[in-house]
BALOBA-1460 file (C-alpha; in Angstrom, 3 decimals):
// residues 334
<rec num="1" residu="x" x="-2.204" y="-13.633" z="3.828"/>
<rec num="2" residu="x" x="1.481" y="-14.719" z="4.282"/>
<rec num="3" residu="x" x="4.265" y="-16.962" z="3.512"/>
<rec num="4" residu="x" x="7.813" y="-17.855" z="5.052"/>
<rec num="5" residu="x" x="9.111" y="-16.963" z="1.839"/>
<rec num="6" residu="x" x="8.923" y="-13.789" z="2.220"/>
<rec num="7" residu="x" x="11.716" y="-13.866" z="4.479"/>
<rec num="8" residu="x" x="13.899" y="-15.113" z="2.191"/>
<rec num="9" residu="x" x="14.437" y="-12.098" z="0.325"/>
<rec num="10" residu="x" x="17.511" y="-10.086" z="1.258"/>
<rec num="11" residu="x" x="18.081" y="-12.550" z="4.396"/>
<rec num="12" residu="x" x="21.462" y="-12.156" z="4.674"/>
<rec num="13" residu="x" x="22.003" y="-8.275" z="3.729"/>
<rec num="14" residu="x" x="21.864" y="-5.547" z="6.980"/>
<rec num="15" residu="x" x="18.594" y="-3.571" z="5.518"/>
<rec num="16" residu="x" x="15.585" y="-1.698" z="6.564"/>
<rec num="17" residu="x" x="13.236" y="-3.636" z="4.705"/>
<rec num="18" residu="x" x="14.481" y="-6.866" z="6.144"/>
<rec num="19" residu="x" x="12.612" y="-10.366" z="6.646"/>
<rec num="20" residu="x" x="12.374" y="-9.361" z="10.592"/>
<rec num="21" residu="x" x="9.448" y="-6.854" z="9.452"/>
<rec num="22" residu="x" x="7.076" y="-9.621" z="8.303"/>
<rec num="23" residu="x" x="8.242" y="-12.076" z="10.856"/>
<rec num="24" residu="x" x="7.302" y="-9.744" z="13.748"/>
<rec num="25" residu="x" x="3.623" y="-9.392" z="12.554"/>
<rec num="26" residu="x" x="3.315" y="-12.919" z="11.945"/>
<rec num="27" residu="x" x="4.294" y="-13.686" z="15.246"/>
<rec num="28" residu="x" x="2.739" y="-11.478" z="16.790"/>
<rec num="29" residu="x" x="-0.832" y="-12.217" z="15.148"/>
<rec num="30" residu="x" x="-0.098" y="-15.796" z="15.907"/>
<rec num="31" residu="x" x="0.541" y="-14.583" z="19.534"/>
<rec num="32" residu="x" x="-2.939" y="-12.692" z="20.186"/>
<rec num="33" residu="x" x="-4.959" y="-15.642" z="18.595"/>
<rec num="34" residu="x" x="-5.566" y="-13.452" z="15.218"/>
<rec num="35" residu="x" x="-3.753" y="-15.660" z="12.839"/>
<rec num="36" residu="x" x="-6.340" y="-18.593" z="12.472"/>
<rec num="37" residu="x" x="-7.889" y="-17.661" z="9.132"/>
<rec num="38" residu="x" x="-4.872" y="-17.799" z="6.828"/>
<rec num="39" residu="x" x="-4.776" y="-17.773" z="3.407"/>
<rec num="40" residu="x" x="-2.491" y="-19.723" z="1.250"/>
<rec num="41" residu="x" x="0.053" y="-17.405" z="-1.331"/>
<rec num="42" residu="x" x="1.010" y="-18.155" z="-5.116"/>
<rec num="43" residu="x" x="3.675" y="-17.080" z="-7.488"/>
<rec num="44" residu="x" x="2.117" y="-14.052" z="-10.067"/>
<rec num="45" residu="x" x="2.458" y="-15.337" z="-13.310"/>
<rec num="46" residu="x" x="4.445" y="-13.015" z="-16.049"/>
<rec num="47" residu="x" x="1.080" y="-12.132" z="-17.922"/>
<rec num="48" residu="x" x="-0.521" y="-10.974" z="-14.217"/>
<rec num="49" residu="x" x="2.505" y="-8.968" z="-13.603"/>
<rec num="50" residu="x" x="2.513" y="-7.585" z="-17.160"/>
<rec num="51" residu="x" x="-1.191" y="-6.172" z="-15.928"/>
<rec num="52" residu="x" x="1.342" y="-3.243" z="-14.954"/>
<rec num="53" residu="x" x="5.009" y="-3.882" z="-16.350"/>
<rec num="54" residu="x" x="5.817" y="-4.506" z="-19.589"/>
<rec num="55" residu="x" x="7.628" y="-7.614" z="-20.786"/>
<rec num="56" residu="x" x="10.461" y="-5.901" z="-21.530"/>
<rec num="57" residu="x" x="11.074" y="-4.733" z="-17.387"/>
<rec num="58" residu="x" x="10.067" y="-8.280" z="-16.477"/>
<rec num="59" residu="x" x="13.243" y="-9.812" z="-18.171"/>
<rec num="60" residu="x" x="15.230" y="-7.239" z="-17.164"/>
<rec num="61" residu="x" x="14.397" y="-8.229" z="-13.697"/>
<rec num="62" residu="x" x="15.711" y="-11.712" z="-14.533"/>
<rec num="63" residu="x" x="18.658" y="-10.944" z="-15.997"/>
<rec num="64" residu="x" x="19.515" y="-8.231" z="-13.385"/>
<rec num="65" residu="x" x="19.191" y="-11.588" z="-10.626"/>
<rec num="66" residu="x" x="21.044" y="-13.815" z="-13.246"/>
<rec num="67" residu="x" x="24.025" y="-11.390" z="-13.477"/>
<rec num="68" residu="x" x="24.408" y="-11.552" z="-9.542"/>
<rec num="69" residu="x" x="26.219" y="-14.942" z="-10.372"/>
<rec num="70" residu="x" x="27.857" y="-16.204" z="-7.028"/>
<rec num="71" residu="x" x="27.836" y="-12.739" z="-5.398"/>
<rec num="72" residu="x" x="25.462" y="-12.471" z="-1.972"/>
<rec num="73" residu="x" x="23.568" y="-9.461" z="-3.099"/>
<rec num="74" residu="x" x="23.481" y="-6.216" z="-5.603"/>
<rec num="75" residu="x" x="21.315" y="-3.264" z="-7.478"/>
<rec num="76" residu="x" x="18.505" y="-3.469" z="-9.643"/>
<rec num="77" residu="x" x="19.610" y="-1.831" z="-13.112"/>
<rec num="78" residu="x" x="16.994" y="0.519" z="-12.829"/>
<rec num="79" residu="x" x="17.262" y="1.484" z="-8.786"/>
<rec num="80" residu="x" x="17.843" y="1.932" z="-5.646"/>
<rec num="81" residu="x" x="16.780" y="-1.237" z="-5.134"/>
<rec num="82" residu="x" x="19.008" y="-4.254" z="-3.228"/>
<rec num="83" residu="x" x="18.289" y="-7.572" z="-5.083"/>
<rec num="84" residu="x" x="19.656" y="-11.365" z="-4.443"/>
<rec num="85" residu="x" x="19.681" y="-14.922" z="-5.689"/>
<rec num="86" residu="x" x="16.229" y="-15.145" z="-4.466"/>
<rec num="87" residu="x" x="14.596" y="-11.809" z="-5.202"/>
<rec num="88" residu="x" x="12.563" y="-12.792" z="-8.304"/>
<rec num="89" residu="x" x="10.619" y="-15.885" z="-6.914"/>
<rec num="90" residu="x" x="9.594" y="-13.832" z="-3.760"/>
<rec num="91" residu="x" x="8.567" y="-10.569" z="-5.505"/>
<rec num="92" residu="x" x="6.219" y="-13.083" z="-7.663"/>
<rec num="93" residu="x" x="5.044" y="-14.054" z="-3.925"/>
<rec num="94" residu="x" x="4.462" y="-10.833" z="-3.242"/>
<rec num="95" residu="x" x="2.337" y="-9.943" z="-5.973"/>
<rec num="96" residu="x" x="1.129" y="-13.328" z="-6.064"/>
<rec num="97" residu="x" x="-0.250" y="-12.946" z="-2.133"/>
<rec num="98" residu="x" x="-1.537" y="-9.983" z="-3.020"/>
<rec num="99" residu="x" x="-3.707" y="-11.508" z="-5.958"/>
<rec num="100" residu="x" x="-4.821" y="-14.404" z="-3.339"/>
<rec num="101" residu="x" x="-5.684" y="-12.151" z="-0.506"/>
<rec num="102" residu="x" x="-7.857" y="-9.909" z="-3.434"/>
<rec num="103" residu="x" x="-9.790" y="-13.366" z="-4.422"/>
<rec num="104" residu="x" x="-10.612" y="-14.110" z="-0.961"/>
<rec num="105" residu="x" x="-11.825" y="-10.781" z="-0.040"/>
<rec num="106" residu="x" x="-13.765" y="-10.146" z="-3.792"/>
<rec num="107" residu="x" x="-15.514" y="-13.571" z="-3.331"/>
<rec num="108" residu="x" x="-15.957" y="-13.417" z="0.406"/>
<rec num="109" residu="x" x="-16.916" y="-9.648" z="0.218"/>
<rec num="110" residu="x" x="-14.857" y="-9.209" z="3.036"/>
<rec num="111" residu="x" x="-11.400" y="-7.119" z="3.681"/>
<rec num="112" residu="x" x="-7.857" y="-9.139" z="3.832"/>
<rec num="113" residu="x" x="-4.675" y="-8.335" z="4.580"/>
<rec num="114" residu="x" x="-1.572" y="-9.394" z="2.357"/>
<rec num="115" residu="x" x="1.415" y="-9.228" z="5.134"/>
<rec num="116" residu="x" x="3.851" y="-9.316" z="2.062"/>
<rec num="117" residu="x" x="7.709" y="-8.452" z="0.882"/>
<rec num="118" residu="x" x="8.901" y="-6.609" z="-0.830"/>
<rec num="119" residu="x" x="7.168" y="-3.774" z="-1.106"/>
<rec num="120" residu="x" x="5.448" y="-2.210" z="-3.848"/>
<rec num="121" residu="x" x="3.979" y="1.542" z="-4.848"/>
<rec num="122" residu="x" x="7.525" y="2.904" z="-5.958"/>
<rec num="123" residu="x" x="7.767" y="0.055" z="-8.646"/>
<rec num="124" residu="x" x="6.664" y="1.966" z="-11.789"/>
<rec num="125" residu="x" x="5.921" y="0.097" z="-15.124"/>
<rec num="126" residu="x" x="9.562" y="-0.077" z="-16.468"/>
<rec num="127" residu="x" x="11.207" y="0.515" z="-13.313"/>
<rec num="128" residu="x" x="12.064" y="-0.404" z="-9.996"/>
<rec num="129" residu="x" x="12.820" y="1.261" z="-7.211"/>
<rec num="130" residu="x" x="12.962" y="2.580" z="-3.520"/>
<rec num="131" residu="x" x="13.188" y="-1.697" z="-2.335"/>
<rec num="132" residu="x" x="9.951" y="-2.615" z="-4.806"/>
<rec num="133" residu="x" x="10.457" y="-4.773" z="-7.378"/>
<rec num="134" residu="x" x="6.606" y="-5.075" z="-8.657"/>
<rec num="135" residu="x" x="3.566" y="-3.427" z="-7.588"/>
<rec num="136" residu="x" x="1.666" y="-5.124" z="-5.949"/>
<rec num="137" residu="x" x="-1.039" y="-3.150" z="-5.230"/>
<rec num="138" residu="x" x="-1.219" y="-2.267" z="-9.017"/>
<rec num="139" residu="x" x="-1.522" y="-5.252" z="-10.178"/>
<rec num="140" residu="x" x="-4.111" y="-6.374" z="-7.734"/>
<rec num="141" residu="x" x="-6.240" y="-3.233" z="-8.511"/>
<rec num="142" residu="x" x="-5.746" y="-3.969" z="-12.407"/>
<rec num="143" residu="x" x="-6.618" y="-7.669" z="-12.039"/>
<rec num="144" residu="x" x="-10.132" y="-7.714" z="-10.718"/>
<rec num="145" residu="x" x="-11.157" y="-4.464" z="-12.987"/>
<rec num="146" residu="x" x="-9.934" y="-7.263" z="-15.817"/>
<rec num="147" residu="x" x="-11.755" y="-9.766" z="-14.274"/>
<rec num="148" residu="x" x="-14.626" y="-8.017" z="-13.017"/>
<rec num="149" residu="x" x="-15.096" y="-4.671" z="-14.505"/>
<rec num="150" residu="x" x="-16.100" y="-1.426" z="-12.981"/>
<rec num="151" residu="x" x="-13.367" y="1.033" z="-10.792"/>
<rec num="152" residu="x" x="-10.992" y="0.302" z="-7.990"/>
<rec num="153" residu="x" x="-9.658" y="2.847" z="-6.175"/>
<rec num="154" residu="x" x="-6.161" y="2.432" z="-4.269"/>
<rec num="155" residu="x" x="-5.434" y="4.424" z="-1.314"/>
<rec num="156" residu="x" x="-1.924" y="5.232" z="0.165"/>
<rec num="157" residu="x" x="-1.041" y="6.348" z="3.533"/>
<rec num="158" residu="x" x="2.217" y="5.405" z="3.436"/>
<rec num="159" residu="x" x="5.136" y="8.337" z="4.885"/>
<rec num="160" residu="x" x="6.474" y="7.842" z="1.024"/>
<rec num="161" residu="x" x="4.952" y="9.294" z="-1.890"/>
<rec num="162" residu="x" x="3.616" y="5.863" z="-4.174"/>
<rec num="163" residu="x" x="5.276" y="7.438" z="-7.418"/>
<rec num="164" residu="x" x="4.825" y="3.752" z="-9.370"/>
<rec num="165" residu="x" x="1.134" y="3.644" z="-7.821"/>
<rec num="166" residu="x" x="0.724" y="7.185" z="-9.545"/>
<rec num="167" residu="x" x="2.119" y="5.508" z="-12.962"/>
<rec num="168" residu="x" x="-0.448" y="2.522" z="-13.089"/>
<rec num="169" residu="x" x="-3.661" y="4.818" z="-12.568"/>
<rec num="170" residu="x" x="-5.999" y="4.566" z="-15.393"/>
<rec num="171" residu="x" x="-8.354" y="1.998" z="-16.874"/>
<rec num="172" residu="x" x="-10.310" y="1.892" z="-13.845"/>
<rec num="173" residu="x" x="-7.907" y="2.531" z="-11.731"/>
<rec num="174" residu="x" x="-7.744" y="5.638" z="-9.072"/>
<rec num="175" residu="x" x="-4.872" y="7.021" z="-6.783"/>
<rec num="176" residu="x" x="-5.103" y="8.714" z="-3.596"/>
<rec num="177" residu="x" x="-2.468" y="9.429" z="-1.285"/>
<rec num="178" residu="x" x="-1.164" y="11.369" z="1.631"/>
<rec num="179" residu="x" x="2.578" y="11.824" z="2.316"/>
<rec num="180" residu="x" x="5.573" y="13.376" z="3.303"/>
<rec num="181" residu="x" x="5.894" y="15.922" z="0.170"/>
<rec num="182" residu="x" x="9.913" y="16.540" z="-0.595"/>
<rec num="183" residu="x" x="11.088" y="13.634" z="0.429"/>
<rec num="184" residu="x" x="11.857" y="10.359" z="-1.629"/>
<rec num="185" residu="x" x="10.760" y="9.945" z="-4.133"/>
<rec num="186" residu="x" x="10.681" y="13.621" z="-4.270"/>
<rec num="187" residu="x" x="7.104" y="13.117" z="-6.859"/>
<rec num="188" residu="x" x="3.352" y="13.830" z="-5.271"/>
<rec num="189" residu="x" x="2.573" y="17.294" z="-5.381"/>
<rec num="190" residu="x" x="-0.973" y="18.592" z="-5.655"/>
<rec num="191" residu="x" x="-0.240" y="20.292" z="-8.962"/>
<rec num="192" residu="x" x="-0.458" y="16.440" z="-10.387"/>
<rec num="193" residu="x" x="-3.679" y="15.799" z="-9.294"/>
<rec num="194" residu="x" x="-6.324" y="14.530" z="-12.183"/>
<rec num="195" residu="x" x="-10.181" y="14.406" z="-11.485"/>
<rec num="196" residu="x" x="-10.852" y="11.819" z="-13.474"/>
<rec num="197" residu="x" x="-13.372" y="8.958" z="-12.502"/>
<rec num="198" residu="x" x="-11.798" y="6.519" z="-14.384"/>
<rec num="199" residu="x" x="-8.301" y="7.050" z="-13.395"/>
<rec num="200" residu="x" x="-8.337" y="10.363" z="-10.283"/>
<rec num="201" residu="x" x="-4.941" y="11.007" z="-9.067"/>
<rec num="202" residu="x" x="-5.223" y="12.880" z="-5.203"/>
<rec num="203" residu="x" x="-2.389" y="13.367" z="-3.819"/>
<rec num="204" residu="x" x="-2.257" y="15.519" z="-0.167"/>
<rec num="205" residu="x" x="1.160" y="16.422" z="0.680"/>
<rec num="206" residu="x" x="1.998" y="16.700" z="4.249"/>
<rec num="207" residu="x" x="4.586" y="18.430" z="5.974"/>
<rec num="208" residu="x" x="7.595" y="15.895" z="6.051"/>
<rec num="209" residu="x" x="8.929" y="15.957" z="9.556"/>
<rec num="210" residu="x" x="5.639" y="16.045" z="11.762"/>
<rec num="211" residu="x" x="1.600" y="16.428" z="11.399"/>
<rec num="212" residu="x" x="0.483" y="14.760" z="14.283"/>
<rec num="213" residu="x" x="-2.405" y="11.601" z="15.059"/>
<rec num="214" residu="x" x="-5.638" y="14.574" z="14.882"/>
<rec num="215" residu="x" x="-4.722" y="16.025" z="11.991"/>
<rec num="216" residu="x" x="-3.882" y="12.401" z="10.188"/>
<rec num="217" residu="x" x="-7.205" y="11.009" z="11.006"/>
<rec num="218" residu="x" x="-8.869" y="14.344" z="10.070"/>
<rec num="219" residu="x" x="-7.686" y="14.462" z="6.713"/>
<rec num="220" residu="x" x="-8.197" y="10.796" z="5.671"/>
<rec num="221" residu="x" x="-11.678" y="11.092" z="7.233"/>
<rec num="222" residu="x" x="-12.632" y="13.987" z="5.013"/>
<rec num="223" residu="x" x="-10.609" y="12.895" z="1.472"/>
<rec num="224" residu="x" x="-11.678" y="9.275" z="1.535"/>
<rec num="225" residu="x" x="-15.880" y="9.446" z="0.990"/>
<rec num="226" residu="x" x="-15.117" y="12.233" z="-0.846"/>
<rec num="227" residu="x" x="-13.095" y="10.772" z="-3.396"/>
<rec num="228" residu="x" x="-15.371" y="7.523" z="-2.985"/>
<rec num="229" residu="x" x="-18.315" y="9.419" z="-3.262"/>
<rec num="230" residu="x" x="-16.410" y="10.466" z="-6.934"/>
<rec num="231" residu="x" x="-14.747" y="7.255" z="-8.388"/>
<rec num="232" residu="x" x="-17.578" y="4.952" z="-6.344"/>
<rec num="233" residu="x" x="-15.351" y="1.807" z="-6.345"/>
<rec num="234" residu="x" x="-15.907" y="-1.268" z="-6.393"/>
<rec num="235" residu="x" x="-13.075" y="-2.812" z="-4.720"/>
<rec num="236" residu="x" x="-10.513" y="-0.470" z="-2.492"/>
<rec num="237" residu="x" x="-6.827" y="-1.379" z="-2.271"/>
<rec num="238" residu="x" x="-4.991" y="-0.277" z="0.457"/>
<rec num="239" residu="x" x="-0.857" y="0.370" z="-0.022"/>
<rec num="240" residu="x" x="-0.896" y="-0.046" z="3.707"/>
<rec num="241" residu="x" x="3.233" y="1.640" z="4.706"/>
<rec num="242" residu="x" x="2.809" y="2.663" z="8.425"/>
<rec num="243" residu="x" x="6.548" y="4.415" z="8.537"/>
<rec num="244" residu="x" x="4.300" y="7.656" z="8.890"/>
<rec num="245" residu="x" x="4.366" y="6.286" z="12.669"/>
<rec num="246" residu="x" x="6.258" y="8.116" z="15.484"/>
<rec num="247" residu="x" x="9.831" y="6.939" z="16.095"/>
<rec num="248" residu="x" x="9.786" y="5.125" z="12.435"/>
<rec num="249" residu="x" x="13.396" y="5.050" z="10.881"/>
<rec num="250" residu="x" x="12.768" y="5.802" z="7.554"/>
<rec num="251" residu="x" x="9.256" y="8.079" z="7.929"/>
<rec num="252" residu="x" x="8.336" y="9.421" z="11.051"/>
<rec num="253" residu="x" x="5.416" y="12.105" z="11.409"/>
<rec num="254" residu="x" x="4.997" y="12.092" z="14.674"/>
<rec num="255" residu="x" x="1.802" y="10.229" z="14.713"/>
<rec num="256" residu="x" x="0.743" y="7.860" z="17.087"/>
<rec num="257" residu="x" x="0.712" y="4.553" z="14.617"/>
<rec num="258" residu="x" x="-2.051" y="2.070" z="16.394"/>
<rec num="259" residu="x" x="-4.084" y="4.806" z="17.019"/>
<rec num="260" residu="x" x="-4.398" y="6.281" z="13.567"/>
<rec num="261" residu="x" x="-4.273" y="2.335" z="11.812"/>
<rec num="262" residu="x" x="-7.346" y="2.115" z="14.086"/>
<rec num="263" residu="x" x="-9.425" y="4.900" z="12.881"/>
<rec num="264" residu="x" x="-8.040" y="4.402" z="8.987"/>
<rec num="265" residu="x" x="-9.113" y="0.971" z="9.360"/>
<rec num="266" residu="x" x="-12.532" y="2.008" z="10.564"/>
<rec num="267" residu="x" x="-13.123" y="4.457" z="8.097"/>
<rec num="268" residu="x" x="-11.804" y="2.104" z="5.387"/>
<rec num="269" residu="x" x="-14.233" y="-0.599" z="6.432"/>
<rec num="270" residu="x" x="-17.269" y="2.072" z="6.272"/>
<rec num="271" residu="x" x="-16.344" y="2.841" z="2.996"/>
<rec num="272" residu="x" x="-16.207" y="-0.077" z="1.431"/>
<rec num="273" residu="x" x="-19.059" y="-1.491" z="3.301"/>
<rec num="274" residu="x" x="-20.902" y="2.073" z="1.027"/>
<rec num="275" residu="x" x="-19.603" y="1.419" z="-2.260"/>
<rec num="276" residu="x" x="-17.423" y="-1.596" z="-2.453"/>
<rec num="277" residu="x" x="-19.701" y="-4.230" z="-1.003"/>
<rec num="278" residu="x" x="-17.371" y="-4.778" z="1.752"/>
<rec num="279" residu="x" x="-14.171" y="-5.499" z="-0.611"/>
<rec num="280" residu="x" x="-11.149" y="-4.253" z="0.506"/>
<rec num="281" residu="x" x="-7.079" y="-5.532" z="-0.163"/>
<rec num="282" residu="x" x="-4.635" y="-4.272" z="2.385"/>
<rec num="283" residu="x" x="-0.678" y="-4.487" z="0.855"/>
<rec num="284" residu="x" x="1.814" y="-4.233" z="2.997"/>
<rec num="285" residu="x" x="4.319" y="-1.538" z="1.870"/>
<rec num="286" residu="x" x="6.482" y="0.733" z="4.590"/>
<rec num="287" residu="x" x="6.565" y="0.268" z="8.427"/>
<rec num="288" residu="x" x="10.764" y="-0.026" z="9.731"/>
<rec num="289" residu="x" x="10.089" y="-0.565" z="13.091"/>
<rec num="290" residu="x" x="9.117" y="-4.113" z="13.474"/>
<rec num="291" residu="x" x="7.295" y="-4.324" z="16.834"/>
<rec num="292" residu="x" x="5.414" y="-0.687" z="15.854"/>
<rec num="293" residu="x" x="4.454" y="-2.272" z="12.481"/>
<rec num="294" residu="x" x="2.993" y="-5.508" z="14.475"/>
<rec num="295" residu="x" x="0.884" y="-3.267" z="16.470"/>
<rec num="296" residu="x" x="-0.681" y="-1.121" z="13.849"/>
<rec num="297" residu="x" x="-1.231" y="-4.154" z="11.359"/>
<rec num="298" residu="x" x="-2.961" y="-5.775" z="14.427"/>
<rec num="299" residu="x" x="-4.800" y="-2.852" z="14.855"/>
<rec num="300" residu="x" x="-6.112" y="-2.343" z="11.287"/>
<rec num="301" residu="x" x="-7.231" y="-5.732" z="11.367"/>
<rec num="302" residu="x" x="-9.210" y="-5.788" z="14.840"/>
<rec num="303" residu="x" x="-11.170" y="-2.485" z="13.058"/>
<rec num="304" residu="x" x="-12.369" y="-4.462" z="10.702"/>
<rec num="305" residu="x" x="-13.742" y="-7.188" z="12.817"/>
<rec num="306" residu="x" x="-15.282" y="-4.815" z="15.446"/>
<rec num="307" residu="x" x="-17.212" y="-3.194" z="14.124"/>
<rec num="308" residu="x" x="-16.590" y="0.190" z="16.378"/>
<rec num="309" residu="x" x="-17.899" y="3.222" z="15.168"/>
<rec num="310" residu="x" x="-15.843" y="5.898" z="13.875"/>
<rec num="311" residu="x" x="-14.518" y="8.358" z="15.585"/>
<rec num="312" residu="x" x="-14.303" y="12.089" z="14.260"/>
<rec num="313" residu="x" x="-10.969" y="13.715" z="14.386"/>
<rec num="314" residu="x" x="-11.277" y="17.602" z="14.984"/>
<rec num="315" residu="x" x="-11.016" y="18.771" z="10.772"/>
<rec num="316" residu="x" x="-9.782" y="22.278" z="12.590"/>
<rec num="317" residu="x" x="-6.438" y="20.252" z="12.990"/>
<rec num="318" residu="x" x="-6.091" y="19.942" z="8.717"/>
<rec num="319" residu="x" x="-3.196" y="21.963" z="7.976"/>
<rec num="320" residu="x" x="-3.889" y="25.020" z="5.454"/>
<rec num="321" residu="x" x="-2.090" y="23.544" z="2.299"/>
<rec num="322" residu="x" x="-3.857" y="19.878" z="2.993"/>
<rec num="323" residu="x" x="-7.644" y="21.958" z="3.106"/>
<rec num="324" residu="x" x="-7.052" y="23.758" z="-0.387"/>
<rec num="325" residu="x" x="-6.406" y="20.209" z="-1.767"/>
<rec num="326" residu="x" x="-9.755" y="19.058" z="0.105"/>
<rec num="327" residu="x" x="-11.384" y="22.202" z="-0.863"/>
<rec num="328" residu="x" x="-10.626" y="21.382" z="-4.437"/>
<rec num="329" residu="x" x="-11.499" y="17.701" z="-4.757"/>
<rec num="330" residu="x" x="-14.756" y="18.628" z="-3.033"/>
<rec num="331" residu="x" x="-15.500" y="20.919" z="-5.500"/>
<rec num="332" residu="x" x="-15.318" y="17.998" z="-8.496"/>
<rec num="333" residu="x" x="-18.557" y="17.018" z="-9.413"/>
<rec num="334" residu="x" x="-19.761" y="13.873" z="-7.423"/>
């Protein structure tokens, strides 16, 4: 799923989350031959974003664009978030692709990816921030348990902490995450973790400047089914931020990127395939090296379609702090 308009969004401000990122992986998927089944984007109406912010945010969003006037670019009210004249119709693109890409894949029982800007899992209810404006991956997971009941469970491997993901969980709606713990949004600790099947928070902090590709893979490999095997969703969306990759400018763990968005991707598709009947949203959210970012999105994509089997990262490689947080989870009732 993309648009051009996503690149119209902070075009003419110097920024890390700049149009180049989504332009890179679109032409690069167009370039390997991967870009042929495309789906179309919409705007997100007010009462689909409201799934997750409150009417009240909403117009402040409007007003905070309308106040710009003639100037190029400024500040969300409530964040660190650069907005412009044309923020507002592309972050309804955003959540709006993100909606399309979840229709294709619920009805097609099939996994698609929404290459989409801005980002999304730092936008709480009532307040932007960290360069989201809405959630996108919020209000995708909260639109099809509206529309078609049971549990969705949304899983973040971004290098940042998804502090507005966190916010949204409930009513059907589950949380895991691994990231860099201490570093922004400074939120994601294990000691906010809820076992709850309805609305399970996991969060796995990692060390912030390295962890390395084993014990990556090793961790998601042993938290996902077991958190599946807990919430059993049935639809999984992915806050897909691949700035945990080596040589990122804003993350950085020192992992190898392709490599790991190979294995997540395969373990991903195996889980849904288990308990989601093959349904699964990816949301593009963090990734600041463009050509990286092309390589891993390509690479999450070509584990979907295939079908390799999974490989099994050494779990001796899991960190001691990451384990007790395993440890504990595995201990919840399934």
């Amino acid at each position: 799923m993309y648009d051009d308009a996503y690149t119209e969004h902070l075009r003419t401000l110097a920024h890390p989350e700049s149009p180049d990122r989504v332009e890179r992986v679109a032409n690069h998927r167009e370039k390997q031959g991967l870009f042929g089944n495309r789906v179309a984007s919409r705007e997100a109406t007010d009462a689909e974003i409201m799934l997750v912010h409150p009417k009240a945010y909403l117009e402040r969003v409007k007003r905070d664009i309308d106040a710009l006037g003639g100037r190029r670019a400024g500040y969300l009210s409530t964040g660190d978030t650069n907005i412009d004249p044309s923020s507002l119709v592309v972050a309804r693109y955003a959540a709006g692709g993100a909606l399309a890409g979840l229709e294709r894949a619920t009805a097609e029982r099939r996994a698609a990816f929404a290459v989409i800007r801005p980002p999304g899992h730092h936008a709480e209810p009532a307040r932007g921030m960290g360069f989201c404006i809405f959630n996108n991956a919020a209000i995708a997971a909260h639109a099809f348990v509206r529309k078609h009941g049971g549990r969705a469970l949304i899983v973040d491997f971004d290098y940042h902490h998804g502090n507005g993901t966190q916010a949204a969980v409930g009513n059907g709606v589950s949380y895991v995450s691994t990231h860099a713990y201490g570093q922004y949004p400074g939120t994601g600790s294990a000691a906010e973790n809820v076992f709850d099947p309805n609305g399970a928070i996991v969060n796995i902090p990692l060390p912030p400047d390295a962890y390395g590709t084993e014990a990556f893979v090793a961790t998601w490999q042993r938290a996902l089914p077991a958190i599946a095997a807990r919430v059993r969703p049935d639809v999984i969306v992915v806050s897909a931020g691949y700035d945990f990759a080596a040589g990122d400018p804003v993350g950085d763990l020192g992992i190898d990127g392709p490599v790991a968005a190979h294995e997540l991707g395969a373990l991903i598709r195996g889980v849904a395939e288990q308990y989601a009947q093959g349904r699964v949203l990816y949301c593009l959210e963090g990734g600041y090296n463009p050509s990286v970012l092309a390589r891993c999105v390509e690479e999450t994509i070509r584990a979907h379609g295939s079908g390799d089997a999974l490989g099994s990262a050494d779990p001796t490689s899991i960190g001691p702090e990451q384990r007790a947080v395993l440890e504990d989870l595995t201990a919840w009732p399934s």
